[in-house]
C-alpha positions as CSV (number, residue, x, y, z in Angstrom):
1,X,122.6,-110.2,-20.5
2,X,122.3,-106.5,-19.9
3,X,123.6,-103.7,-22.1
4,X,123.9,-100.4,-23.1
5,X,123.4,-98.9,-26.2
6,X,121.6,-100.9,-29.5
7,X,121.6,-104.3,-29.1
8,X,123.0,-106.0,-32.7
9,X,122.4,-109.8,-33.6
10,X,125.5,-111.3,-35.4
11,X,125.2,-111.3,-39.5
12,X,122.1,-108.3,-39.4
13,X,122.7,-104.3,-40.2
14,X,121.9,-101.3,-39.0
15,X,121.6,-98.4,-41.3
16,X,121.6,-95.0,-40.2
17,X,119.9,-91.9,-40.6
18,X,120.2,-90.0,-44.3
19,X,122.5,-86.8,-43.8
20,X,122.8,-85.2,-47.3
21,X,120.6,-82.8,-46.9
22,X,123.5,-80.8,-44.4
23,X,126.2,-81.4,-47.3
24,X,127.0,-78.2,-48.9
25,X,130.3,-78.4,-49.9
26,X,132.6,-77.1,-47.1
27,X,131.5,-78.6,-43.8
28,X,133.3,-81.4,-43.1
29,X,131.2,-82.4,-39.4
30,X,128.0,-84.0,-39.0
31,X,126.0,-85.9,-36.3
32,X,124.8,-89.4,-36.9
33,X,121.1,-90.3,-35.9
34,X,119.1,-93.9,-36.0
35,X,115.6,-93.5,-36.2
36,X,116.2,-89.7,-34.7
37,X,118.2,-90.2,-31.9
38,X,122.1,-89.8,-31.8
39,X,124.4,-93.3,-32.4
40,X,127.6,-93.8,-31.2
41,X,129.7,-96.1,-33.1
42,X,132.9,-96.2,-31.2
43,X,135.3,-96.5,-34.2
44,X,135.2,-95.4,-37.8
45,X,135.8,-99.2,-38.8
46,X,132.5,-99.8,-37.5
47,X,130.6,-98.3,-39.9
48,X,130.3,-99.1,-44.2
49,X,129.9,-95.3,-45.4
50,X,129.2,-94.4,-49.3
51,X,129.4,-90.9,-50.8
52,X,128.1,-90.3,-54.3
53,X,127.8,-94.1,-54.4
54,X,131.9,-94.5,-53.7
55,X,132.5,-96.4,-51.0
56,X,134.9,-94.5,-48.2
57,X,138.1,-96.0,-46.3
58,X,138.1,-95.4,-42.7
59,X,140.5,-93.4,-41.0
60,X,141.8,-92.1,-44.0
61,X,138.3,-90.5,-45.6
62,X,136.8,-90.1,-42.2
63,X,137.0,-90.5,-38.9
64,X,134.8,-90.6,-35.8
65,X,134.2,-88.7,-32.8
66,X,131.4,-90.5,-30.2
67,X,128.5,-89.3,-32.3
68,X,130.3,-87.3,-34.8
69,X,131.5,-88.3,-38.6
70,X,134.3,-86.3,-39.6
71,X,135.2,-86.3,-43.5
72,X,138.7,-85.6,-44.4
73,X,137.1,-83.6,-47.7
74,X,133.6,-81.8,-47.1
75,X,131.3,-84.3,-49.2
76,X,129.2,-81.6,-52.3
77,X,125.7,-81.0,-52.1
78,X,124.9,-83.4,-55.0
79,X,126.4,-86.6,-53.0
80,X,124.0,-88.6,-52.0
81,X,125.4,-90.7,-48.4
82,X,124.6,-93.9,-47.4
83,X,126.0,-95.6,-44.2
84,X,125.5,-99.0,-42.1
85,X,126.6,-100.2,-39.2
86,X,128.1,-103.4,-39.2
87,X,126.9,-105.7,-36.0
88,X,129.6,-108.8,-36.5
89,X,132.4,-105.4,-35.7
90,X,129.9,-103.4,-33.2
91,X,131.0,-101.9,-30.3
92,X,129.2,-99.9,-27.7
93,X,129.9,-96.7,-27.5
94,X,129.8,-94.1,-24.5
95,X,126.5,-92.7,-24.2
96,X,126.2,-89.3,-23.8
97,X,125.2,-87.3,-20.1
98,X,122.2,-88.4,-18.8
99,X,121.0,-90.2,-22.3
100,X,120.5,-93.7,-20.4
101,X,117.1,-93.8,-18.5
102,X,116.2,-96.6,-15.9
103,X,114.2,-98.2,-18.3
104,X,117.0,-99.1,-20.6
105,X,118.3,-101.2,-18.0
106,X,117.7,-104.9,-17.4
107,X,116.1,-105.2,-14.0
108,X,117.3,-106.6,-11.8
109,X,120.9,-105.0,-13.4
110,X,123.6,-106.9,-12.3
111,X,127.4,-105.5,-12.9
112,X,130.1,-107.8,-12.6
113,X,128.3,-111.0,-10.9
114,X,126.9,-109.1,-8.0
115,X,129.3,-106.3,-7.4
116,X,126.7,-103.9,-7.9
117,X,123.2,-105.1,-8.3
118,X,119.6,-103.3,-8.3
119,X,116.6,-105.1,-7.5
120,X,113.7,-102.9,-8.9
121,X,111.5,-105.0,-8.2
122,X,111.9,-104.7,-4.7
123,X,113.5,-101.2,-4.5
124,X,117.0,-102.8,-3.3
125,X,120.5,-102.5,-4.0
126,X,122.9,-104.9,-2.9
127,X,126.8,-104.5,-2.9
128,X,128.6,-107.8,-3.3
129,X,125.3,-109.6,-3.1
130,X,122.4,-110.4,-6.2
131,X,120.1,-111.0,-2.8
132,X,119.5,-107.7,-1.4
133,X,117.2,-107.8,1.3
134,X,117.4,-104.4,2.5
135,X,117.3,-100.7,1.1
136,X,121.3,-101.0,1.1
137,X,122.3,-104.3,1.5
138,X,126.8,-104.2,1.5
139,X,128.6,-107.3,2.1
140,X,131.9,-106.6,2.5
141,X,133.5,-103.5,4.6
142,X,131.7,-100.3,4.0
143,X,133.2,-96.9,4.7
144,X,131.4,-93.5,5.1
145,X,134.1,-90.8,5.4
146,X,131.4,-87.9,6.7
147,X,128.0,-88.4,8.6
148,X,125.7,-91.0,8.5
149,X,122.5,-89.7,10.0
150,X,120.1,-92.5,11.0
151,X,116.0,-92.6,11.1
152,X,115.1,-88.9,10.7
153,X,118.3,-87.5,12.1
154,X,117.8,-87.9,15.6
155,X,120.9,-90.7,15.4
156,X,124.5,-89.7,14.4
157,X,127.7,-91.1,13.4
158,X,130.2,-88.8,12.4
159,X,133.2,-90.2,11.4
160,X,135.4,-86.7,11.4
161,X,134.7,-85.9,14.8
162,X,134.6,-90.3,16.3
163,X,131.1,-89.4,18.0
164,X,127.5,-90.9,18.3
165,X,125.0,-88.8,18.9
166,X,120.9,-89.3,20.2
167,X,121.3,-93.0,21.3
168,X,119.4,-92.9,24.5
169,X,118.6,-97.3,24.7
170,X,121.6,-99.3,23.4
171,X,120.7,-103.0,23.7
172,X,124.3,-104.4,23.2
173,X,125.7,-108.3,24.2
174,X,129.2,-106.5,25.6
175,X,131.3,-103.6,25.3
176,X,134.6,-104.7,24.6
177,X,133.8,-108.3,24.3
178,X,133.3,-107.9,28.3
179,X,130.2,-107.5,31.0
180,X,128.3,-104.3,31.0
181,X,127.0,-102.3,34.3
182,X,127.7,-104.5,36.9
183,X,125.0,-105.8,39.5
184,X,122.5,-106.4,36.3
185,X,122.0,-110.5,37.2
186,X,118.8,-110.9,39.6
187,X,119.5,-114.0,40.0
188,X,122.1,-115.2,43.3
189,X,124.8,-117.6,43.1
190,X,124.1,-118.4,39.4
191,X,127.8,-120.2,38.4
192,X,127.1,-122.2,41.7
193,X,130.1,-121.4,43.5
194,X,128.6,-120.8,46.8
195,X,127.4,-123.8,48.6
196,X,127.6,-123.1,52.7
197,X,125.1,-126.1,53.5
198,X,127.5,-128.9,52.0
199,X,128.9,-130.0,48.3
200,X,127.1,-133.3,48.1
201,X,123.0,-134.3,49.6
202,X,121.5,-137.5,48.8
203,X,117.9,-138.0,48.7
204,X,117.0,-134.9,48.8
205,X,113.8,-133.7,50.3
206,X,111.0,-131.5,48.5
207,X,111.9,-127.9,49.3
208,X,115.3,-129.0,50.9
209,X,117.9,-125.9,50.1
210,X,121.1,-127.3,49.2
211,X,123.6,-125.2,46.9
212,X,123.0,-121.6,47.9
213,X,119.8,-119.7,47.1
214,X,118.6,-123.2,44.8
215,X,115.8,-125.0,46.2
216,X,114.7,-128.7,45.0
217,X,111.1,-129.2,44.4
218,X,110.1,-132.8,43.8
219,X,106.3,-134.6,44.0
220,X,106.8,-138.3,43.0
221,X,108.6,-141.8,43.4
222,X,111.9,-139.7,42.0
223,X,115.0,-139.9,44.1
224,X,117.9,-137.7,43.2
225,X,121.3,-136.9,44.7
226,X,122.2,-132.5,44.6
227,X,126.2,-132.3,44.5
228,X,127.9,-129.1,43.8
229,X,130.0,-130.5,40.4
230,X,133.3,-129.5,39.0
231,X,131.5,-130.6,35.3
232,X,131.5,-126.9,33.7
233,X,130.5,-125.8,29.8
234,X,134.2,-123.4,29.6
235,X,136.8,-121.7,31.9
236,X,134.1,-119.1,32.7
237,X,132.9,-121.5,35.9
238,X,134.3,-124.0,38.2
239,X,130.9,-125.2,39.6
240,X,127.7,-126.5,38.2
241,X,124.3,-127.7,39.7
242,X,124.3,-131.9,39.2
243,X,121.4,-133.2,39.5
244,X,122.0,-137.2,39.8
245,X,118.9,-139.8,39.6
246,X,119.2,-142.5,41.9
247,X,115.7,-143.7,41.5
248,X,113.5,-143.6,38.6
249,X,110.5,-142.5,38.2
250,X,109.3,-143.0,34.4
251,X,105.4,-142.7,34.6
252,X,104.8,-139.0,35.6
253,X,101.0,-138.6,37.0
254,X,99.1,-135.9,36.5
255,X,100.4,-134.1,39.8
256,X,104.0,-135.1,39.9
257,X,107.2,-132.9,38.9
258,X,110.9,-132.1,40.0
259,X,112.0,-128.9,39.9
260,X,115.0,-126.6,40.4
261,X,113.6,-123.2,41.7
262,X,115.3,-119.9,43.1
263,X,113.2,-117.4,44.5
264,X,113.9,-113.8,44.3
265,X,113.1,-111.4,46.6
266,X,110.6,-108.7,45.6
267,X,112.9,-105.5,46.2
268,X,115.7,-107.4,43.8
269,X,112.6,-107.4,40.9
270,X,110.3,-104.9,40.7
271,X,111.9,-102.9,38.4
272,X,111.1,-105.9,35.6
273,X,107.0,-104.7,35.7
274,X,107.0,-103.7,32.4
275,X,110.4,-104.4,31.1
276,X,111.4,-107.1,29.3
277,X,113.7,-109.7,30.7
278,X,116.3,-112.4,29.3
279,X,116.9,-115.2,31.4
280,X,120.3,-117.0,30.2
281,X,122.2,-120.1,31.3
282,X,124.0,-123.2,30.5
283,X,122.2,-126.6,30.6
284,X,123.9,-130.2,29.9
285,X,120.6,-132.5,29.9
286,X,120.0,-136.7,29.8
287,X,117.2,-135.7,26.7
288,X,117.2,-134.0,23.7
289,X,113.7,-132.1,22.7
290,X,111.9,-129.8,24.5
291,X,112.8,-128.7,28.4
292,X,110.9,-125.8,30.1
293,X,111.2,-122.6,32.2
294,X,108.5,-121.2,34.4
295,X,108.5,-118.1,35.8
296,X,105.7,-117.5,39.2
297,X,104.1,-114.8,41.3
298,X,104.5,-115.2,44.9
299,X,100.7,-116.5,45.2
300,X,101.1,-118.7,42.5
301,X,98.1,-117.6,40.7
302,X,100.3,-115.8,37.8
303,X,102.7,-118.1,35.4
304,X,104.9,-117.8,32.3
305,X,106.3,-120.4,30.7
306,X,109.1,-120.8,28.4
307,X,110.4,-123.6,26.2
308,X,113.9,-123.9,24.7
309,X,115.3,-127.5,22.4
310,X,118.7,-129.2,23.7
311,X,119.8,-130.6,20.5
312,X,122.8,-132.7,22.2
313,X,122.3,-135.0,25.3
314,X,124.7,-135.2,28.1
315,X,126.3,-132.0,26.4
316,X,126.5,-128.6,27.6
317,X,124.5,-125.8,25.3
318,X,123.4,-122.2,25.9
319,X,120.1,-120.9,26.6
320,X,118.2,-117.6,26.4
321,X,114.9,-117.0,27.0
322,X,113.3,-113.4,26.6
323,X,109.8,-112.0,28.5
324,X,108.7,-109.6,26.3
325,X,106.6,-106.8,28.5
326,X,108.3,-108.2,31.7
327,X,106.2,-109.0,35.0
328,X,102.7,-107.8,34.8
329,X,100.6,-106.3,38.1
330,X,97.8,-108.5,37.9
331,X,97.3,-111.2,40.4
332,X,98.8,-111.2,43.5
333,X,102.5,-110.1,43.8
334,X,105.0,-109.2,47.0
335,X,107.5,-106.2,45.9
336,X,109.2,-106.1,49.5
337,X,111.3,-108.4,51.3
338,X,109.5,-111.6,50.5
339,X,108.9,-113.8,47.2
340,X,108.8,-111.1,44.9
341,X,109.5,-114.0,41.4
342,X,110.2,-117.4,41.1
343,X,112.4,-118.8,39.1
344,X,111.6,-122.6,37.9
345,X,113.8,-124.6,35.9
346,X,111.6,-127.8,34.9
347,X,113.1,-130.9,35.1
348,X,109.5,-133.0,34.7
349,X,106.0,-132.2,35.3
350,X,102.2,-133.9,35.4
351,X,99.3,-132.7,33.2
352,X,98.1,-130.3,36.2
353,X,101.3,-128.1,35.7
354,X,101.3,-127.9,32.1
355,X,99.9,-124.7,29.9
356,X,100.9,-122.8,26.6
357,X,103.9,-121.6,26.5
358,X,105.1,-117.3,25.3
359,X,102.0,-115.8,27.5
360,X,101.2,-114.7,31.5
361,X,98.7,-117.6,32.5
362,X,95.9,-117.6,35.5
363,X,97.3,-120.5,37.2
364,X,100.0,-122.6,38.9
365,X,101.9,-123.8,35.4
366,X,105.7,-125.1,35.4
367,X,105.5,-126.2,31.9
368,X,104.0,-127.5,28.4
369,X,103.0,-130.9,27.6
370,X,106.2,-131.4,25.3
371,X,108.6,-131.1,28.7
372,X,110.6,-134.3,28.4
373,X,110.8,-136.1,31.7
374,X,114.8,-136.3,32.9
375,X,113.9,-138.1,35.8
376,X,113.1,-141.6,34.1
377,X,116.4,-143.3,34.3
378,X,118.9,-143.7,37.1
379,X,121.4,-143.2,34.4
380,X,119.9,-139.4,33.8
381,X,122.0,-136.2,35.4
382,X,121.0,-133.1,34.7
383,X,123.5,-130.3,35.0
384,X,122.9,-126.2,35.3
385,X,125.3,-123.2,35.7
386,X,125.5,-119.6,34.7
387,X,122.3,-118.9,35.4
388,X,121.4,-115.0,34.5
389,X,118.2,-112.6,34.6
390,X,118.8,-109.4,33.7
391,X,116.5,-106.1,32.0
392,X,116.8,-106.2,28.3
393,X,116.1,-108.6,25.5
394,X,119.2,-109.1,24.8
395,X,122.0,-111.9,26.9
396,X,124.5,-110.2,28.3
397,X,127.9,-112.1,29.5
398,X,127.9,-113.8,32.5
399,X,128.2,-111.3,35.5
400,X,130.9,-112.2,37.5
401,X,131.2,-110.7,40.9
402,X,133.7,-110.5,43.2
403,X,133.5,-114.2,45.5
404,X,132.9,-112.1,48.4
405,X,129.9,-109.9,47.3
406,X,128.3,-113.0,46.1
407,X,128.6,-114.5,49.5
408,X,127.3,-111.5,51.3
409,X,124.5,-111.5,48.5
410,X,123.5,-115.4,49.8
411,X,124.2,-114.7,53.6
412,X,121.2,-112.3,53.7
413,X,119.6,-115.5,53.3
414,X,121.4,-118.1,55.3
415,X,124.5,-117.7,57.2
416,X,126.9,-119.8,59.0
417,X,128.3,-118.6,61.8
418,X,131.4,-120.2,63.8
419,X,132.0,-119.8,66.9
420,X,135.6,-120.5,68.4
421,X,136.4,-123.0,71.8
422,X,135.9,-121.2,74.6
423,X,135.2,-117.9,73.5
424,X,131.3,-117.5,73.6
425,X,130.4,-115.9,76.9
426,X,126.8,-116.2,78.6
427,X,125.5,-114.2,82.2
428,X,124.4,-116.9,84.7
429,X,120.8,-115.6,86.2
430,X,119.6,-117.3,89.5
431,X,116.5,-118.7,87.6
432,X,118.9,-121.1,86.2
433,X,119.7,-120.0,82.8
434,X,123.0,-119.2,80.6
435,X,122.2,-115.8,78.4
436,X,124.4,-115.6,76.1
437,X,125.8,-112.5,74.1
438,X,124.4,-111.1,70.9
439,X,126.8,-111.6,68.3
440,X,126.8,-109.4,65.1
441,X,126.1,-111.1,61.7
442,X,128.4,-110.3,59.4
443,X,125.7,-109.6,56.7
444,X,122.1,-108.5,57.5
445,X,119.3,-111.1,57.2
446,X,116.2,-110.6,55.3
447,X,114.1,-111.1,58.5
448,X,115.1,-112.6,61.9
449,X,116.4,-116.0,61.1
450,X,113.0,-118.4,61.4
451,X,115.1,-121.6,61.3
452,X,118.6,-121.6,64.1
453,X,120.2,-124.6,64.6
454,X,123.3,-125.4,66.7
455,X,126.0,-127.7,65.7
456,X,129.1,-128.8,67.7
457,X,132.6,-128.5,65.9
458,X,134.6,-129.6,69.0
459,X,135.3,-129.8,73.0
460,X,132.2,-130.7,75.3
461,X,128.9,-129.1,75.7
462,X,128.9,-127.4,79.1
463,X,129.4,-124.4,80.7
464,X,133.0,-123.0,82.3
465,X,134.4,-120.8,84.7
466,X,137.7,-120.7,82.7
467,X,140.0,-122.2,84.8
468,X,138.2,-123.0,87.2
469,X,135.3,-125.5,86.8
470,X,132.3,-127.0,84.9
471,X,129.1,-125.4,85.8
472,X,126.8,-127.6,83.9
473,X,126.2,-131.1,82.4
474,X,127.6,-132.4,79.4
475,X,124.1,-131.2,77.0
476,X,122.8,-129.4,74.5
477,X,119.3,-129.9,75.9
478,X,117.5,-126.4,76.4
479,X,119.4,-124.3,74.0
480,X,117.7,-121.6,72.4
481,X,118.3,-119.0,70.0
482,X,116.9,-115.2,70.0
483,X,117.9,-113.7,66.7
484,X,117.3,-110.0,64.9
485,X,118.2,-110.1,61.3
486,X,121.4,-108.2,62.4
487,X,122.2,-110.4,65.3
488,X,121.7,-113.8,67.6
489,X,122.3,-114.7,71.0
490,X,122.1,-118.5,72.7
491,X,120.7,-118.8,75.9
492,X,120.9,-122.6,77.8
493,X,118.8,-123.3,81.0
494,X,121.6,-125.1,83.1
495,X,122.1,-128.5,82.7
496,X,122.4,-129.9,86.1
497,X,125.9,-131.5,86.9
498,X,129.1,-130.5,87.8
499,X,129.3,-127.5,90.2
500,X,126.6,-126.0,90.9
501,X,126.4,-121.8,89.9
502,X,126.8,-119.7,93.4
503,X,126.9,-116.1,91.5
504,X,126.2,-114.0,88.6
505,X,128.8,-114.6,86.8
506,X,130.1,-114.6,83.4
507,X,130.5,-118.0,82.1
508,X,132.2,-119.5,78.4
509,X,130.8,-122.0,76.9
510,X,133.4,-124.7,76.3
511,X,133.2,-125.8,72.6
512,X,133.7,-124.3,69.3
513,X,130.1,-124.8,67.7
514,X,128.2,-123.2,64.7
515,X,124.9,-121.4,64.4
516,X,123.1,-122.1,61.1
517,X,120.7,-119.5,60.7
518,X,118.1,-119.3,57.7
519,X,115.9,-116.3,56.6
520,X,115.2,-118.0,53.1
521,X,112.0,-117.0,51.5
């Protein structure tokens, strides 16, 4: 138990200092010493005191004043004194200014169960706490009413005046419990709300596209159906990435995997060489244990793989994943418009793809050899939204742009563009082709679209005088596309059938159609 002041075992004594030598008759005052140094009894009926071998009543022959005995009559030079202090009636007294040193504390000393404790062992102090594990260690509210100056004073709170100074990096998860600088998420389309190719793809091709800016990547007897899902983690989304397993594949080989990959253009992530990154998402897996991230160069000679634990199948969780020191230079890397990073979320992969995980690797690596294999069961979906990179090591909240930006943001990539019934006009030329007129995309392509298909919403597939005549046969055989990343234009030789073309003459193609056009790295 600590203590201050003598420490007294029930039933013993403790006799203090001889003072007859200061009696002389008229002073009335004296200090009381043990062993030299001053003693404080607290209260005259503390203390057994004899004068000329007559013991003294308290209060009424003397009194005491912290250190001080007081007689009532000054005691003659011939008495002789004798005084003890009792310990069964002992209490501590008030130490004088500055009379208690550190080392007549207990260490650690701790007042009041914890209210105030000092550790110095450890050169702590902890406020509401006996485990202090730093310097000042308050549980509890803490108050400073004037300045708290931080480090060696560049940092400054000041309290009178409600301003920070010298902060120049603030790695923060939100500013009032909402998104920070907006246009910080590399990654496109990451709550899956954009999906212009479909909602729903069964057997699904390697490197097939399907919900905007995701690509599937599968090697192995694995067959999966991609649907954009209305299965979400919290009100933050309405759409998730559902991968379903229609055939299984349980005995991985060496080169097999299945994969859910997003490349990102090297303009969009250049500025991560050297800065550390925190990829984020949601992820509602078949398997508990270990799943995988992988992030590639565009020669895939440069990987990094991550590994993160569901602890819950078949339940949403949150991830984050940091790279400390960001993207490196070495190996080949593309920091214009084409694959500047890949983005690989693991779903299985053969002993050929698998490394250490936490480092950049000299190789074509996916994951580790703990990656669980979600493709082994037809009863396995795997389900992924909210999908965030961003600068920092710290997981910000979920960016959430405006529905329009992020479809501009994924039509640089792949666009849909509808045309209405009889409004597309084309020049007839007397070597027997329809040119067509350029029409403007509404967002600008990465590159000239390398992949332009034509698909009929409704009417019939020839050419039209309005009012007037067919000039063509009912086909879409010889249609071609010339495109520009800011524009396309069809051109048709003619179809023969129906009236034959006598002039030059402006023609509309009769149905409404659609022109798919992909730039996707």
């Amino acid at each position: 138990m600590a203590y201050i002041g003598r420490q007294l075992t029930s039933g013993n004594y403790l006799k203090l200092d001889d003072i007859s030598s200061q009696f002389n008759g008229t002073t009335t005052t004296f200090n009381l010493t043990s062993g030299g140094t001053a003693f404080y009894p607290g209260s005259a009926y503390s203390l057994l005191v004899s004068l000329g071998g007559v013991i003294q009543e308290p209060v009424t022959s003397y009194n005491i004043n912290q250190n001080q005995i007081i007689f009532t009559a000054a005691p003659e030079a011939t008495d002789d004194f004798f005084c003890i202090v009792m310990g069964v009636s002992l209490g501590v007294g008030v130490p004088g200014e500055g009379t208690v040193s550190g080392s007549k504390l207990s260490n650690p000393f701790n007042y009041d169960s914890g209210l105030l404790y000092l550790d110095g062992t450890n050169d702590r102090v902890g406020v509401g706490t006996t485990n202090p594990t730093h310097k000042l260690h308050v549980v509890g509210d803490a108050r400073i009413t004037g300045i708290l100056t931080v480090g060696t004073g560049s940092i400054t709170i000041n309290g009178p005046t409600d301003t920070i100074s010298g902060v120049t990096t603030i790695n923060t998860a939100s500013i009032n419990n909402g998104p920070l600088a907006g246009m910080r998420n590399k990654i496109i389309n990451g709550a899956m709300e954009i999906s212009q190719r479909g909602t729903s793809f069964a057997a699904v091709a390697h490197g097939t596209y399907t919900i905007d800016r995701f690509q599937w990547q599968h090697s192995g007897a694995m067959v999966v159906t991609i649907t954009q899902s209305t299965d979400v983690p919290n009100d933050t989304f309405q759409s998730s990435y559902k991968v379903d397993v229609t055939t299984a594949d349980a005995s991985i080989a060496a080169g097999e995997y299945a994969l859910i990959t997003q490349y990102i253009e090297g303009y969009n992530v250049r500025d991560l060489i050297g800065q550390t990154f925190t990829l984020s998402f949601w992820v509602k897996s078949p398997k508990t244990g270990t799943h995988c991230v992988s992030f590639r160069n565009s020669d895939f000679n440069r990987s990094y793989v991550l590994e993160y634990t569901v602890s819950v199948a078949n339940t949403w969780e949150y991830k984050t994943l940091t790279v400390t020191g960001g993207l490196i230079t070495a190996g080949t890397w593309n920091w214009t418009n084409g694959v500047g990073l890949t983005v690989i979320f693991t779903l299985t992969t053969g002993s050929t793809f698998q490394t250490t995980a936490g480092a950049w690797q000299t190789g074509n690596f996916i994951g580790t050899s703990s990656q669980v294999n979600c493709m082994d069961s037809t009863a396995n979906d795997f389900f992924l939204t909210g999908v965030q990179l961003e600068i920092g090591p710290v997981a910000t909240p979920f960016e959430r742009r405006p529905i329009g930006t992020e479809l501009s943001l994924c039509q640089r990539y792949y666009q849909v563009l509808t045309i209405p019934i009889n409004s597309y006009l084309a020049q007839y030329t007397n070597n027997g082709i329809f040119f067509g007129q350029p029409v403007t995309l509404p967002v600008q392509m990465r590159v000239a679209s390398t992949s332009t298909t034509y698909v009929k919403v409704s009417g019939i597939d020839y050419w039209v005088e309005p009012g007037v005549a067919a000039f063509s046969a009912n086909s879409t055989t010889g249609i071609s596309f010339a495109a520009t990343p800011n524009s396309v234009a069809m051109a048709q030789s003619r179809q023969a059938g129906n009236s034959t073309p006598t002039r030059n003459y402006p023609y509309t193609w009769e149905p409404g159609f659609q022109i798919l056009l992909s730039s996707e790295l």
